[in-house]
Residue, then its C-alpha position, 0 to 999 in steps of 0.5 A: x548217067x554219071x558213074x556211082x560214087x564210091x567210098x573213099x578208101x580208107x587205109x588201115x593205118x588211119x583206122x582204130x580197131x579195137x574201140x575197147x583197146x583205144x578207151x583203155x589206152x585213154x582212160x589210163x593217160x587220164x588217170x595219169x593227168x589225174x594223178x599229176x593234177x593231185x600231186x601238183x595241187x598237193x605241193x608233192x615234188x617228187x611225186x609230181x614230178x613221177x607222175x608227170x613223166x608217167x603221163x608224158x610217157x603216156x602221150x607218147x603212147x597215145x600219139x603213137x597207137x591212136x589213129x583218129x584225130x577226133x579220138x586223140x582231141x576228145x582224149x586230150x580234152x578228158x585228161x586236161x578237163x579231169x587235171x584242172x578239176x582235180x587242182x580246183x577241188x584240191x587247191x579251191x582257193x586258187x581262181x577259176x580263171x586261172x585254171x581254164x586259162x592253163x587247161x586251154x593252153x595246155x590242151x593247145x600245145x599237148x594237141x599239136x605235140x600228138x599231131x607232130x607224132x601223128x606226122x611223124x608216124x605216117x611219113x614213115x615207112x618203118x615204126x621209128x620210135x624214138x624219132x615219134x618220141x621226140x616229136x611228141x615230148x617238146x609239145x607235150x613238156x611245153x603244155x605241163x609247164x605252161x599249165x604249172x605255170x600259169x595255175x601257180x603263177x596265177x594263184x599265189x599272192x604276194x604274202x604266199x610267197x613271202x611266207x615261212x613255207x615259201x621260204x623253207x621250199x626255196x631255201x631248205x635245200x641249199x643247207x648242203x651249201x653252207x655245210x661246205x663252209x660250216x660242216x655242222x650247220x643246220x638252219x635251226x642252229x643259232x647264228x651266233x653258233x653259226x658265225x662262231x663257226x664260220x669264223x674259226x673256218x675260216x681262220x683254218x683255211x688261211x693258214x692261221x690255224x691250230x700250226x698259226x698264232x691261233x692254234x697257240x693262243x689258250x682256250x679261253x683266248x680262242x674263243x674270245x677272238x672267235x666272238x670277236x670275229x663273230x661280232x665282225x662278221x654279223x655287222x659286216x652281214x648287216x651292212x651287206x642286206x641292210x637288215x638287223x640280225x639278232x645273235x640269239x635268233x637261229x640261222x632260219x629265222x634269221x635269214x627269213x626276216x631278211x628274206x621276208x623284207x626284201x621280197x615284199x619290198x621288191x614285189x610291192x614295186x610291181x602290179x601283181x599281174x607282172x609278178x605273176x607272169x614273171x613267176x610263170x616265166x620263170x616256171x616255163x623256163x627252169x621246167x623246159x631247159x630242165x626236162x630236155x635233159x631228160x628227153x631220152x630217159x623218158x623216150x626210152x621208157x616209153x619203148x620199154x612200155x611200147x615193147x610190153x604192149x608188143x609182147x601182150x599182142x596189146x598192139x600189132x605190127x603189120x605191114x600195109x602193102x608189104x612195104x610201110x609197117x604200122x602199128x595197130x591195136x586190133 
């Protein structure tokens, strides 16, 4: 007679023992991707950006208390379906395909980010946090850029990104920059106003100013010679972005007719699937060599949440066989 087989032995570091605990913890991080998915649909920078550490910081979370691999896959699956239908009904112009292409790819990366977690946690002896952290954040950060990237680059055409909005979202803030070299300046102030102010800057700054011939010069002189260097300069600009620049108009409409001819001009030499995925590109990269600065300030929120949970007796430490402590939601 061959022997009975038994029952595999389950360690109780892989088991979820509060089902209700665990469709808590998901039903939370989906409302997060939701959150994100509105944001992001809505053009809300800063909000979006809240939203997206809050749902990182929620990735964090679920790799590190929810054991089962077919949990955290429909889990994913969830936040990422729930995020691209937010997008879609708030943003119903942007294409279907480009969505299920950012979803799929989202859901890749963010899924292999909580199997790094996953790996981590169980090759250790002790809870080390942050070393579970970072193992998640890359992945997970990775996923959010390319889902951004590929629904936006995807989705704009190339009179969107040569439009007043799109300029004022690039360019606005900058203003501080040119408040440097004209301290009152604003993009609605005129750019005769602009160049006149320049000007007398800069005649400041090298020297001949109110101590030089400038400063002696009477009043209606002063400003004469401002126009003139005005002149000087506006032409000397012309010359420089090959656009005419009309005195009267303001700075903004000014430097958005440049803007304007320029982009069309360079963007019309390519098909538009480059210049989308150049846009998505570019999205990838300011995105992840933004974020890892970041990495720690977002690990340490995670704790501070994962401490909370601790002090609620939400979670539970344990120790399985008096020597590897885990981490349970019992």
């Amino acid at each position: 007679m061959t022997p009975e087989a038994k029952p595999p032995i389950i360690s109780e570091a892989d088991v979820d023992y509060s089902r209700l605990k665990v469709i808590a913890l998901i039903a939370v991080v989906t409302a997060l991707a939701g959150c994100f998915g509105y944001f992001f649909s809505c053009g809300s920078f800063i909000s979006g950006l809240l939203a997206a550490c809050f749902l990182l910081i929620g990735f964090i979370l679920q790799a590190l208390l929810i054991k089962s691999a077919p949990r955290i896959a429909l889990a994913l699956f969830a936040e990422a379906a729930l995020m691209s239908l937010v997008v879609k009904i708030f943003r119903p112009n942007w294409p279907w395909f480009a969505l299920a292409v950012a979803l799929v790819l989202f859901y890749i990366f963010v899924f292999l980010a909580h199997r790094a977690g996953r790996q981590e946690r169980e090759e250790s002896l002790r809870i080390r946090f942050f070393k579970i952290a970072y193992a998640v954040l890359p992945g997970s950060v990775t996923g959010l850029a390319v889902f951004a990237a590929v629904a936006l680059g995807f989705s704009l055409k190339v009179d969107e990104l040569t439009s007043q909005n799109y300029f004022n979202y690039l360019f606005k803030p900058v203003a501080p920059v040119f408040k440097i070299y004209v301290p009152n300046f604003s993009f609605e102030m005129t750019t005769d106003k602009f160049l006149t102010s320049f000007a007398e800057r800069a005649l400041k700054n090298q020297g001949t100013g109110e101590v030089g011939g400038f400063g002696k010069l009477a009043e209606p002189a002063k400003q004469q010679f401002l126009e003139k260097a005005g002149q000087e300069l506006k032409k000397s600009l012309e010359n420089y972005t090959g656009s005419p620049i009309n005195s009267k108009e303001t700075v903004g409409e000014n430097f958005y007719g440049i803007f304007r001819e320029k982009a069309a001009k360079f963007l019309g030499q390519y098909p538009p699937v480059y210049v989308s995925l150049a846009i998505a590109l570019v999205i990838i990269l300011l995105i992840k060599s933004t974020a890892l600065l970041f990495y720690w300030l977002l690990a340490f929120f995670a704790f501070i949440f994962y401490e909370i949970l601790l002090a609620t007796n939400f979670v539970t430490l344990s120790l399985e066989t008096k020597s590897r402590e885990i981490v349970l939601l019992k």
